[in-house]
N, C-alpha and C positions, 0 to 999 in steps of 0.2 A: 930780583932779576929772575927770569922764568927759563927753565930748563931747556936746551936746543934740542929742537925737534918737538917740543912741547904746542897746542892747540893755542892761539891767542884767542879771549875773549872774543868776538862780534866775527871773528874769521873763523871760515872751514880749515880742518884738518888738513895740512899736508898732502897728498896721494904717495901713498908709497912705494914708485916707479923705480927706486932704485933696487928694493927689493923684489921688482917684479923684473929685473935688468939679470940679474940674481940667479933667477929662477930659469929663466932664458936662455941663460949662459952653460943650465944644466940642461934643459929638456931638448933644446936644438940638437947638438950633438949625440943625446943620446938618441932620439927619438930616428936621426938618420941612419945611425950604426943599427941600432935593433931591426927599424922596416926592412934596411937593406939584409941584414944576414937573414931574416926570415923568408926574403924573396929570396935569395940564392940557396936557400936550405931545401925550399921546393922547387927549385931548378935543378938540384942536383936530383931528387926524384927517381928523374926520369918520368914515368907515368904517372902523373894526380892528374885527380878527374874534376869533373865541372858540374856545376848545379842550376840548373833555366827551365822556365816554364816554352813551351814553343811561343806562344804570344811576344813572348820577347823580341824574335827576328823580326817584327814589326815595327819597333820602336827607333824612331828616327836617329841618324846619327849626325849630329848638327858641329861641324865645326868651331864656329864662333862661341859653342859655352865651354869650350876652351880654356875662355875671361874668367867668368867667375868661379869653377872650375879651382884655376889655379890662387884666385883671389883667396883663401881662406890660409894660405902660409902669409900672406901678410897680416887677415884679420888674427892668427893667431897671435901674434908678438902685441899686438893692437888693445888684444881682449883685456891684456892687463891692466889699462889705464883705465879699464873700468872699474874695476878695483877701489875701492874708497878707505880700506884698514889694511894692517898687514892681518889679519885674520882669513878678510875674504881672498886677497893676495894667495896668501898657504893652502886654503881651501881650494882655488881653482887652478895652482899645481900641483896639489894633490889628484884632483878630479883627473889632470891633464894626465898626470905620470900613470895613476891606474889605471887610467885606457889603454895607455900605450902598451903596459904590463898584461893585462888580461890580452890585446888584440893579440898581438904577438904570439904570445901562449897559444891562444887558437889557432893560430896559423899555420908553428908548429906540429901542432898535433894531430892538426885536419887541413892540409893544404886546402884550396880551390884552384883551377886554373879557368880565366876567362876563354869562354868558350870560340866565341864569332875572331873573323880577322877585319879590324876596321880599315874602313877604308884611309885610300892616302887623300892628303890636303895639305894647300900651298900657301904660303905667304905666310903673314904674322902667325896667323891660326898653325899652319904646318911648323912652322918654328915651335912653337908652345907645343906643340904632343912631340917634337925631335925631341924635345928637352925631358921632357917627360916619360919617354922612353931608356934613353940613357941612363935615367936610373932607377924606373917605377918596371920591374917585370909583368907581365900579364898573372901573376900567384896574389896571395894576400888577400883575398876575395872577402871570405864572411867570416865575422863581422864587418861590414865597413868600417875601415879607421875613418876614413874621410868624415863619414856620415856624425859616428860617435863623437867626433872633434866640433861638427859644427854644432852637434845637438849641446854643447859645453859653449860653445864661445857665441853662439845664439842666445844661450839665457844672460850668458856677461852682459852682451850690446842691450838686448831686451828689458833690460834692469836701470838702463840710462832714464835719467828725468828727460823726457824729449817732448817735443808736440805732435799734432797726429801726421803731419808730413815727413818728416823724420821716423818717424816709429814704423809707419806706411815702408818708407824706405829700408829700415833697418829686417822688417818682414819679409821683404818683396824679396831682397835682393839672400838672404837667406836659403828661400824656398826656392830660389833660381839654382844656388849652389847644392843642392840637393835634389833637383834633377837633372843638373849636368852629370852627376855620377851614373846617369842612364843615358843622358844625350852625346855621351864622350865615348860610350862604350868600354866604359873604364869597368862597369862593376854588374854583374847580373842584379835582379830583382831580390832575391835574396837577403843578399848583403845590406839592402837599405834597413827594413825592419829590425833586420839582426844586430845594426851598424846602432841606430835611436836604440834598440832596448839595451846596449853596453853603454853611451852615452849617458842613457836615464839612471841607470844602474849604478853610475860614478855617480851623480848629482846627489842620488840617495845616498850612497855611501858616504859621501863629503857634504853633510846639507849647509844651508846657508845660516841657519838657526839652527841651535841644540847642537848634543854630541853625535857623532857617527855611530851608528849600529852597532859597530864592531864593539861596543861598550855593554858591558853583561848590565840587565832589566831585571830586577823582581828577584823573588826566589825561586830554585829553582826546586820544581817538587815531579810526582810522581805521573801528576796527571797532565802537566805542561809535558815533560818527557813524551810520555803516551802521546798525542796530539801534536805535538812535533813531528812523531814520528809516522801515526798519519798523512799529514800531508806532506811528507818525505816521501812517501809509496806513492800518492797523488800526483807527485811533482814527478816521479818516475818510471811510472806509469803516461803521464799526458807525452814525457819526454820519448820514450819508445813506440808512443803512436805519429809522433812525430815524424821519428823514421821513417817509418811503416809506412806513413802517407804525405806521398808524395806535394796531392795539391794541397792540403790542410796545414803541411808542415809548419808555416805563419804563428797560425792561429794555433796550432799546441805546442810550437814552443812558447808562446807567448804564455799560455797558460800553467806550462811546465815553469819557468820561471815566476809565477804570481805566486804558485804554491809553495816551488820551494824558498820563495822570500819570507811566506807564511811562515812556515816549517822554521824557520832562521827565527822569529821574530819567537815564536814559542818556547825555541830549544834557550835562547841568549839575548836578545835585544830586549823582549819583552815588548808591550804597548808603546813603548818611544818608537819603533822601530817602523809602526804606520805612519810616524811623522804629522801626527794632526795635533793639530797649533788650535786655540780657539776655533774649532768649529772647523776646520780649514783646514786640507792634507798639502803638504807638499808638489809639487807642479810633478816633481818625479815619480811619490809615491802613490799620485791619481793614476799616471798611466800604468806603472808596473803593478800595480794591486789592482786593475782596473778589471779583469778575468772574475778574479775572488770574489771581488764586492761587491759584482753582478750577481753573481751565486749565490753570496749572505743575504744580499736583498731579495733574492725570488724565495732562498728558504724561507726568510724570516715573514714572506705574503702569506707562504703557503702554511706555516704552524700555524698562523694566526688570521686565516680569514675566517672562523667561524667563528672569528670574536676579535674584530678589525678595531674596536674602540675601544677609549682609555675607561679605566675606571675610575669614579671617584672616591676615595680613600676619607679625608676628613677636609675640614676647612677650605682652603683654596686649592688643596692637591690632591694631583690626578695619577695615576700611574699605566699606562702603558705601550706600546709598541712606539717606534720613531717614526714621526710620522709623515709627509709631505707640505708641503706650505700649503695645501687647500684645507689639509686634517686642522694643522693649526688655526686656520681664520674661522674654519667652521665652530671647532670649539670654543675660541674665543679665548684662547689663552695670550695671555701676555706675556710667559717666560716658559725657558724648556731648558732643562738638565738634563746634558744626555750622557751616557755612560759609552756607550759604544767608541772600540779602539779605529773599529774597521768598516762603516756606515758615515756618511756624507749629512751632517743636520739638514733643516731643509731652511731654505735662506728667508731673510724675512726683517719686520722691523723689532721683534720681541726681544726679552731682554735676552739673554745666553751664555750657561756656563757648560764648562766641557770636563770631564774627567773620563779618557781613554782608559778602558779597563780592558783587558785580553778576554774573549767571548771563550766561557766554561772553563776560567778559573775563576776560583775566589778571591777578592779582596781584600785583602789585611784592614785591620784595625784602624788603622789609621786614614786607611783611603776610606773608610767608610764614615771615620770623621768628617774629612774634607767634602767627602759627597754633602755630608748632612746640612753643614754649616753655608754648601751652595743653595741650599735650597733653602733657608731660611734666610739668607741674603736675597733670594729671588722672589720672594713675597710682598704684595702691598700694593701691590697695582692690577691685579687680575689671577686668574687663575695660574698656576704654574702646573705644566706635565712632566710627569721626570720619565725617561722614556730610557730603555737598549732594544736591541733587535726586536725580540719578541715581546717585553715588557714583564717579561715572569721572573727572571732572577736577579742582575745586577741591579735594574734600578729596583726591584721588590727589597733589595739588599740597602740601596739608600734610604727611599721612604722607613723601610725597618729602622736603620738609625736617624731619621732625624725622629719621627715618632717619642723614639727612648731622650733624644737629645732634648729636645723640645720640652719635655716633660709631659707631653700626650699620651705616652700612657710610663708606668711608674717602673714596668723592666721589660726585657726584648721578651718575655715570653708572652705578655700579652699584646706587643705590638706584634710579632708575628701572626698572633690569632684574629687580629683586627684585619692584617692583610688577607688572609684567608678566609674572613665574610666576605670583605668587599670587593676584593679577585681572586678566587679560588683557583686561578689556573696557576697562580703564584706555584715557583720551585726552590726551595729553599735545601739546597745540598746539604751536606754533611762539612764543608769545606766552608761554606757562605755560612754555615747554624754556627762553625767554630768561631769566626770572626766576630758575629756579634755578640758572642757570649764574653767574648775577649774585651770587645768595646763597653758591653754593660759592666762588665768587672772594671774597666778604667773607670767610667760614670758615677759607679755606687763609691768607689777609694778617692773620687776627685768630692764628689758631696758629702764625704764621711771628712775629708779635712778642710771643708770650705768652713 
């Protein structure tokens, strides 16, 4: 007899609605008490200021999106039934709660008050902003909660098995609710961007796959410290130009949050913390790393255009830079091992393994393993490139161990030397030389007891 609540053969799982009934029963309530004391905390004030571009008084004020506007307190309770485990369930009021938790926070700490007076309107639409009024004050600006909400209960519905008229629709009406937060007059310009990068922010933090960040990555050594703590001055540094300017404010904090996600990912998360899955970053950690990645990829043109192609190392492997789907066809490779945590592979039919390694640290022993043993899975139908940004340390770092693994040459000092005829730009650290010194020592005590 099979346990209640248990999966039947040939049927889908359950949905786990009651625990999303659950979760509802906590986030409603709380979510009213918290918006309302933060709008009345900056009503008590007195004087908080307001944040708009002049362009803005241009921007129409349309009654009618009013509708969907208000529509996303129903998508929220809705969102749950998209839900298929209680895992994703907990995930996406997790997601739900630290919005509510960081918006709030911000709001505290840094009122806004909406600046224009909207105009009056009558009928069902004037009912809907009476109502709205009553208990939404014109405070609570940036972040938008609104915005960050839908960017959460957007990916719920978007995750539905639908067809493309449905999905069309699940878009459409999305991106309508996300410009009534301008077409209502409810939220300066501001608050959108600010609103999607707290939204994206939860998504990363609660991903759909893997652990959350919040879970310590790797070891933590002297030179991750260092490098954290770089792009900690980076992150606060773009943050203070931000200030400073007015139109750009957008685009540097965007970039002040890409870095110090960096800087997060260095100090604690480690390589999990870009979220790249087989080849493939996260929907959230494309847009908030998206500043960075732009920058690793123009660095990694700029070290390496006076020497833009791979080299070839021995048999079917090649070693260098990550390359674009024209590099690959042009070479003709059939498989690509790429080392990079924080670089995009380029899409294609070839074969593909992935091992996200943090850019200027080294690799332990073991990941230099798993590098090797990819790459010698990856052979037999063509050429294989094993590639990271620049092509001179991590993967110089794998080729080095599969070489040793392989039995190509007989210990890592001569396969290092081999790399260095065949790409002398190769950088082998003092950090990456320990490792494989580490790994040959596994090698010789695994062949001495075979």
């Amino acid at each position: 007899m099979s346990q209640a609540g248990a999966a039947v053969p040939g049927r889908s799982a359950p949905l786990p609605w009651k625990r999303g009934v659950l979760w509802l029963l906590f986030l409603g309530p709380f979510f009213f008490l918290s918006y309302g004391y933060a709008n009345h905390a900056a009503a008590a004030r007195g004087m908080v200021p307001s944040f708009y571009y002049a362009w803005e008084r241009r921007i129409p004020f349309l009654p009618w999106t009013i509708v969907p506007y208000w529509s996303i307190d129903l998508l929220y309770g809705f969102s749950f039934l998209c839900c298929r485990t209680p895992r994703e369930t907990d995930r996406h009021a997790l997601r739900l709660l630290s919005t509510q938790l960081i918006a709030v926070a911000c709001f505290l700490a840094f009122p806004l008050r909406f600046a224009f007076t909207r105009p009056l309107s009558d009928g069902l639409f004037g009912a809907l902003f009476a109502s709205l009024a009553a208990f939404d004050l014109p405070y609570n600006q940036a972040p938008s909660l609104h915005i960050a909400l839908l960017v959460l209960i957007w990916h719920q519905f978007a995750r539905l098995r639908a067809g493309p008229l449905l999905r069309l629709v699940i878009h459409g009406w999305a991106l309508l609710i996300g410009i009534s937060v301008l077409t209502t007059w409810q939220h300066h310009f501001i608050d959108v961007p600010t609103g999607a990068m707290l939204g994206l922010f939860c998504l990363w933090l609660w991903p759909d796959a893997g652990s959350t960040p919040l879970r310590r990555g790797g070891v933590m050594d002297k030179r991750r410290r260092r490098l954290a703590g770089t792009y900690g001055a980076g992150a606060l540094l773009a943050l203070l130009l931000a200030w400073w300017s007015h139109v750009l404010a957008p685009l540097l904090g965007w970039l002040a949050l890409a870095l110090a996600l960096v800087a997060w990912n260095y100090a604690h998360a480690g390589a999990a913390g870009f979220q790249k899955t087989d080849g493939r970053a996260s929907l959230a950690s494309a847009w908030l790393f998206a500043p960075y990645t732009l920058g690793a990829w123009i660095n990694a043109r700029l070290w390496t255009r006076q020497r833009p192609h791979p080299d070839h190392i021995i048999d079917d492997i090649w070693l260098g830079r990550l390359p674009d789907a024209a590099q690959m066809r042009a070479g003709g490779f059939a498989a690509l091992c790429d080392l990079t945590a924080e670089l995009p592979p380029p899409a294609g039919v070839w074969r593909y393994a992935g091992h996200p390694w943090l850019d200027l640290v080294a690799p332990d022993a073991d990941q230099l393993l798993a590098a090797a043993r990819s790459i010698d899975a990856l052979r037999g139908n063509g050429p294989v490139l094993v590639a990271c940004a620049l092509g001179y340390s991590r993967s110089a770092g794998a080729v080095a161990a599969w070489l040793r693994l392989s039995g190509r040459c007989p210990d890592m000092a001569s396969a290092l030397a081999l790399l260095a005829e065949r790409r002398p730009s190769v950088v082998i650290g003092a950090g990456l030389r320990a490792s494989l010194s580490e790994l040959d020592r596994q090698l010789q005590q695994g062949a001495a007891h075979a």
